[in-house]
C-alpha positions as CSV (number, residue, x, y, z in Angstrom):
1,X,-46.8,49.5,12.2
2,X,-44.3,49.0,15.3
3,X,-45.5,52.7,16.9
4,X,-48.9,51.4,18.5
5,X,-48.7,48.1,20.9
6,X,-51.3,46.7,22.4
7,X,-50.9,45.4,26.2
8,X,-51.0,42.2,26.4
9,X,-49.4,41.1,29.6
10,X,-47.3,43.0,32.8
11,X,-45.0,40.9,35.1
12,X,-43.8,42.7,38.4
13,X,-40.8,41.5,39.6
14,X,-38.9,43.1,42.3
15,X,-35.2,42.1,44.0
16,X,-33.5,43.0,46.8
17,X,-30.9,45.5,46.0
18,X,-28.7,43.9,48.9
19,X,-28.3,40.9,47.3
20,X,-26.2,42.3,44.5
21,X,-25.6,40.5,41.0
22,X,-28.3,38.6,40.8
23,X,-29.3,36.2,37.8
24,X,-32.2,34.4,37.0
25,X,-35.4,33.8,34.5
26,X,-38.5,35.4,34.4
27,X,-41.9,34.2,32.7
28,X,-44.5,35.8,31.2
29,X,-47.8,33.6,30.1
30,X,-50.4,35.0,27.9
31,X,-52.8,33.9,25.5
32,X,-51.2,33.3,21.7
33,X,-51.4,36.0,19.8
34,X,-50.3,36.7,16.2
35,X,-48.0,39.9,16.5
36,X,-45.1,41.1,14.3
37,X,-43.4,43.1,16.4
38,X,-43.2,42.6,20.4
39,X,-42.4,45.1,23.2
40,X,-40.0,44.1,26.3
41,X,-40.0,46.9,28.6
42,X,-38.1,46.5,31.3
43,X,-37.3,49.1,34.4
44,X,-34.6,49.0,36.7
45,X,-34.5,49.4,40.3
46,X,-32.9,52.8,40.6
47,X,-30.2,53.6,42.7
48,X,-28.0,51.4,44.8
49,X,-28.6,52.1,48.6
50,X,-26.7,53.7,51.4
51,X,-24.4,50.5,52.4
52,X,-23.9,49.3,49.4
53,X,-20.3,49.8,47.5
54,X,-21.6,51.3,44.7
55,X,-24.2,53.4,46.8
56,X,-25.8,56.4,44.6
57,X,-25.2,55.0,41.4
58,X,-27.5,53.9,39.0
59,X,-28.6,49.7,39.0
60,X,-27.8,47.7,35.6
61,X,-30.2,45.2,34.0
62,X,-28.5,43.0,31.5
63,X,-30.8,41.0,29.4
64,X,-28.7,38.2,27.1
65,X,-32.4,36.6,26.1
66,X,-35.8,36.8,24.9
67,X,-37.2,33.7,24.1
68,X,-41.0,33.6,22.4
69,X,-42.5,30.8,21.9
């Protein structure tokens, strides 16, 4: 009905918020499933820390892919 999900799978993934822009992949296995509609949540890290140029303001998560095989 795309309002209830079922939880199928949680990845925790952390980075370093020193290390700035950052890019990368991240999997998720789980068991196949017939679904027709799927859930990506993803969080960001928060705020940039003290020492960093853009301290106190909000982290950005740019996702240019989803890829379900």
């Amino acid at each position: 009905d795309g309002k209830k999900y079922t939880l199928h799978a949680v990845r925790e993934h952390s980075v370093n918020a020193d290390e700035g822009v950052r890019s990368g992949e991240v999997q998720v296995e789980m068991p196949p499933k017939k679904a027709r509609y799927v859930k990506v949540r993803v969080r960001n890290g928060g705020v940039w820390p003290e020492g960093h140029p853009a301290a106190g303001a909000a982290t950005w998560i740019f996702v240019d892919e989803i890829c379900i095989d």
